[in-house]
Structure formats: structure tokens, C-alpha cells
C-alpha positions, -999 to +999 in steps of 0.1 A: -209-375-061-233-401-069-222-432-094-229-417-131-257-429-146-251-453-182-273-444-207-268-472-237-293-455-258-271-427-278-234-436-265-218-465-278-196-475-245-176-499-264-162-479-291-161-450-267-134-473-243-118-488-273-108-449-280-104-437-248-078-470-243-062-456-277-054-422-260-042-437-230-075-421-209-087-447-183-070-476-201-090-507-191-110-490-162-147-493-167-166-466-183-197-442-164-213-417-184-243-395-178-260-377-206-261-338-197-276-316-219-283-315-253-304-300-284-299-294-325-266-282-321-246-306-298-250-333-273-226-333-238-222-364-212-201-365-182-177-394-184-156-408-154-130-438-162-107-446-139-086-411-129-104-393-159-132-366-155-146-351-184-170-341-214-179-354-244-198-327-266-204-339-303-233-333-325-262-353-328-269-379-356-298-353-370-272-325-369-265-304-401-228-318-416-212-284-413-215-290-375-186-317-374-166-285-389-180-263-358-171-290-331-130-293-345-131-252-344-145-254-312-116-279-298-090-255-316-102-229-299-105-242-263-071-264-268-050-232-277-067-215-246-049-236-221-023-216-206-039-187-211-059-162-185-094-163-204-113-190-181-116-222-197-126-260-199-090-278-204-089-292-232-082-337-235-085-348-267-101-345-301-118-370-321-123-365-362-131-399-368-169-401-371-166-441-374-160-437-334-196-425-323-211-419-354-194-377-356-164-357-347-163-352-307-144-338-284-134-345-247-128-316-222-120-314-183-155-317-163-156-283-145-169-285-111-187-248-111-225-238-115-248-226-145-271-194-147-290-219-174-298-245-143-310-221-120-344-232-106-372-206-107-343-176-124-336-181-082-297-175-081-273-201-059-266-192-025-250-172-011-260-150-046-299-153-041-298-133-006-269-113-006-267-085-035-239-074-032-221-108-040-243-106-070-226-075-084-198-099-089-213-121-115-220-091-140-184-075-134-171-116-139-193-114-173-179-084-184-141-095-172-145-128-194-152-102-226-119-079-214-098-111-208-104-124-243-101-091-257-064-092-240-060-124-253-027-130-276-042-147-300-016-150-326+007-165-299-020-187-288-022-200-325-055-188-336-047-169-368-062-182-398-097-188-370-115-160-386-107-130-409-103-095-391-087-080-421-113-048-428-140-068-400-163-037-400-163-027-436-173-067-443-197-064-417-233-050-437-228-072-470-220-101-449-253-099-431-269-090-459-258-118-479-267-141-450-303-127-453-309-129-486-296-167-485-327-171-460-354-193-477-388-174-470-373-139-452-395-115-443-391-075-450-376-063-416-383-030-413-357-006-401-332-028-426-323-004-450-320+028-427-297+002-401-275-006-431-266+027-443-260+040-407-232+016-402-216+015-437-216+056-426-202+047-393-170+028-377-155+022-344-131+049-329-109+018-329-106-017-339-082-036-321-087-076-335-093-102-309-108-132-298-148-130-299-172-155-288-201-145-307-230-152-279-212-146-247-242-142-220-246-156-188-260-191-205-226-197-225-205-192-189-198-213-156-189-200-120-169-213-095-190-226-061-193-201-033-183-166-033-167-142-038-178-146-080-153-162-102-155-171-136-152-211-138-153-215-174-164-194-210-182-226-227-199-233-262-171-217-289-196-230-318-195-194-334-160-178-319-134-160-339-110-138-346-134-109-345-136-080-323-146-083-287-165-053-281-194-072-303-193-093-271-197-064-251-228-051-273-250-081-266-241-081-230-252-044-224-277-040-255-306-047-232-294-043-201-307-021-177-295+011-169-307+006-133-315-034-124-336-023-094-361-002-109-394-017-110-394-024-144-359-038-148-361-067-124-349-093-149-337-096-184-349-133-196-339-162-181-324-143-151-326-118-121-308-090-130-316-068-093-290-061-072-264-055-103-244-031-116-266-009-142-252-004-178-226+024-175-210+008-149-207-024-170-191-004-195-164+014-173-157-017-156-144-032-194-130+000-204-105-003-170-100-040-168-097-046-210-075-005-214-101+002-243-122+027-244-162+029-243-174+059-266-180+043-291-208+018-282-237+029-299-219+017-333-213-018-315-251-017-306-265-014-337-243-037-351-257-062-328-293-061-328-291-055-370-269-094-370-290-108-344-323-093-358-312-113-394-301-147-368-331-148-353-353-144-386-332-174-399-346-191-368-382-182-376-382-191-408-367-227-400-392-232-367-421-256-371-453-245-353-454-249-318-414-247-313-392-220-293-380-207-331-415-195-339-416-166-311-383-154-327-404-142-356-415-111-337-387-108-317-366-103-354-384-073-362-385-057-333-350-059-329-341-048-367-370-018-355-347-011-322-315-010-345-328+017-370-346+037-341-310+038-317-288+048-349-316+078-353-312+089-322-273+085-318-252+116-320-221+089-326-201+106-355-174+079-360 
């Protein structure tokens, strides 16, 4: 790998060795970073010093305060993960000092894998772009990330006290609801009312507490180089709790196809979903690796499109004109539309 670029501009190398020496990472050794990625939410660099290869993520300056919170509950989260099956980036060290870099950060190991978000063109790495059926692996690996969470010990990890899953589901309407109604400038979304009463009329066959990410797609995972598919890494905690999984499961398989090579299910987004597994056998694949069973998914999927529907209106209402948030406006109401029309038609009785 090429030498890591320096970038002076929004890292303060000084302070950052002066840390780093502190905990014993790289003491002395000169310090290479690269910025990576970065938006509202958080910034990432790669840093090399001496033997150490990792990540910084942090927020940025213009970041809300409440997102120094989210980076320490992310490090809590991916610290008591090491040791643990559910894929990973292993966790360094945590900084709460804000004097350091001007927030909270955290470093984590660099993983050496790939990310469906840096795919050229939605054209899948090799040898995934030409042969399908190595690319059945990387929606069974998605789904295996949801069942190994789901498996997850998470008391004996020491995550209780992370979220609340005490009554979850019967929490679940007035919390959105309360969210909405907190949103300066909401819109009406039609379908709201019918969506909520369906699901205070409705629970899961079975609620069995767990670790939940709370956007698990293929954009907030890493795979290892080369086939066969392997997870590499489950990445951006920001909103992960103590929750239940199967919410997890919903957004994976809420729009996804029931056949990925039918003409009009090519691709969902930002990548190609052809040549994978359709929607049922997504869900049988969780039910046998997680031991939980499936039947009662249509309550998880209105569940998800009614909180995502009230996320993404939150988003619309905050976009400036001209920004990525504004086309979540339409995308809102569909979605609460969608959630009212699927628990019409659903003969769950749960």
C-alpha cells in the first residue's frame, strides 16, 4: 500500500501523536493519516504509526452535540464485541477528551476488506461481478450478520443498560409518534393513523431481546477480499441497541425482491441485487442460522417502513434545497402509504 496521504487541514497531527504516545500507540514513530470518508454525522481517517493500523471516526466540528454521546455508545458497543462471533472492527482506544481534536473520537483496527458503498458503477468486485453464484453469498453473509447479533450474549458482553427492551413493542407507536410530533414543520403522512392502530393491535409471535443495529444494509457492512463471501466487519453503531434484531431483518427484506432476476428487480438502490437469493429464502436462511422463527414478518415490516417513513420526514424537513434530504420528502409518504396498504392486506393475527 502506497504511503498515506497527510491532510493538515481537519487533523491536528500534533495533538493526535501527543495522545497516541499517551496510550502507548506508535510512541515516537511518525504519524500518516488519510482522510476516508466523511459527512454530518462522522468523519474517518486511516492512520499508520509505527506498528499501528487504524481508524479514527469522530464527529465533525459542525456536528450536533448529542453526537459526541453517539460516538462513546458506538465505542461501547464495538469494544464489548471483541471476543465475540458478530464480525467486527477491534476496538483500540477511546477518546472523551474533546480538548484532543476538538470532539470525542475513537480509534479502531483498519480492516483490510471491501465496501458495497465504493463499488464503481453498482459493478460488484471480482470474482462477484461475473460469477453469480458467489454473489448468493453476500445476501446470505447479510442476513448471517442479523442472526449472529441476534445470538449475541449481550448481557455477558456488558451491554445492558445500552437500550431498554423492557415492553420494546408496546413502546414502539408512541415513541414514533412522539418523535414526529417533535419534528419542526411535519407533514400529514397519510396511512399514519391506520399504520398506528394496526400495530398497537398487533405483536410479534415472539420477542426475544438482542443486539440491533438499527440500519444494517449492505452500506453499514465490509467483506473480506476474494471469495467465497465473508463478512469482514458490521460498521457504523451510531443508532444500535438493545432492541430486537428481526427490525434488522425488516429493512433488509422490506424491499427486497421476491425474485432478483426478474426484469424489474435487477437492483434495489445503490446495488445489483441479480443473481441473489429472492426474499423467502432470505428469511429461511435467518430462521435456520439465528433458531427463530419467520411467521411473523409482516408485523416487523410495518414496523419498519412506519419508523423509517417518520426518519426520513425528519430528513425532509431539515434538507435545504438542492440537497440528498429533499427527495426523502416523497420517499416519506410513500413509505408511511406502503405501511398502511401491507397491514391491510396482512392476514397476520398476532
Amino acid at each position: 500500500m502506497s504511503a498515506v496521504e497527510e491532510d493538515t487541514k481537519t487533523l491536528d497531527v500534533a495533538a493526535l501523536s501527543t495522545w497516541l504516545d499517551a496510550q502507548g500507540l506508535g510512541v515516537g514513530a511518525p504519524l500518516e493519516h488519510r482522510f476516508v470518508s466523511g459527512g454530518a454525522q462522522n468523519e474517518i481517517y486511516e492512520i499508520r504509526r509505527g506498528d499501528l493500523h487504524g481508524a479514527l471516526r469522530m464527529p465533525p466540528v459542525s456536528a450536533p452535540k448529542q453526537r459526541d454521546d453517539g460516538i462513546v455508545r458506538e465505542w461501547r458497543i464495538i469494544e464489548a464485541l471483541d471476543g465475540t462471533e458478530v464480525p467486527h472492527t477491534p476496538a483500540i482506544a477511546l477518546c472523551e477528551d474533546s480538548s484532543v481534536l476538538g470532539r470525542p473520537f475513537y480509534l479502531m483496527g483498519f480492516v483490510d476488506g471491501w465496501s458495497p458503498m465504493n463499488m464503481a458503477d453498482r459493478k460488484w468486485p471480482e470474482p462477484f461481478g461475473s460469477d453469480l453464484t458467489a454473489r448468493r453469498g453476500l445476501a446470505l453473509q447479510l442476513v448471517e450478520g442479523i442472526a449472529l447479533m441476534s445470538k449475541l450474549d449481550w448481557k455477558a458482553a456488558g451491554l445492558e443498560g445500552l437500550g431498554r427492551p423492557d415492553d420494546f413493542h408496546e413502546r414502539q407507536v408512541d415513541r414514533w409518534t412522539t418523535f414526529l410530533n417533535r419534528i419542526e414543520g411535519h407533514r400529514q403522512l397519510p396511512g399514519f393513523e391506520e399504520t398506528s392502530a394496526w400495530l398497537r393491535a398487533h405483536k410479534p409471535l415472539d420477542f426475544v431481546p438482542g443486539l440491533m443495529h438499527g440500519d444494517y444494509q449492505f452500506a453499514n457492512v465490509m467483506f473480506q477480499h476474494g471469495a467465497p463471501a465473508r463478512l469482514a466487519a458490521i460498521i457504523d453503531w451510531e443508532m444500535g441497541t438493545i432492541g430486537d434484531p428481526k427490525l434488522d431483518l425488516a429493512l433488509v427484506v422490506g424491499g427486497w425482491p421476491d425474485d432478483p432476476d426478474a426484469p424489474t428487480d435487477k437492483g434495489q438502490g445503490y446495488v445489483d441485487l441479480s443473481g441473489m437469493p429472492g426474499r423467502e429464502e432470505l428469511l429461511q436462511y435467518f430462521s435456520e442460522s439465528a433458531g427463530r422463527q419467520v411467521d411473523d414478518m409482516d408485523y416487523y415490516n410495518v414496523l419498519i417502513k412506519f419508523k423509517h417513513a417518520i426518519v426520513l420526514e425528519q430528513g425532509f424537513q431539515r434538507s435545504t434545497p438542492g440537497s440528498t434530504r429533499e427527495a426523502f420528502g416523497p420517499i416519506a409518504l410513500s413509505m408511511m402509504t406502503d405501511a398502511a396498504e401491507l397491514a391491510a392486506s396482512s392476514d397476520y393475527r398476532g
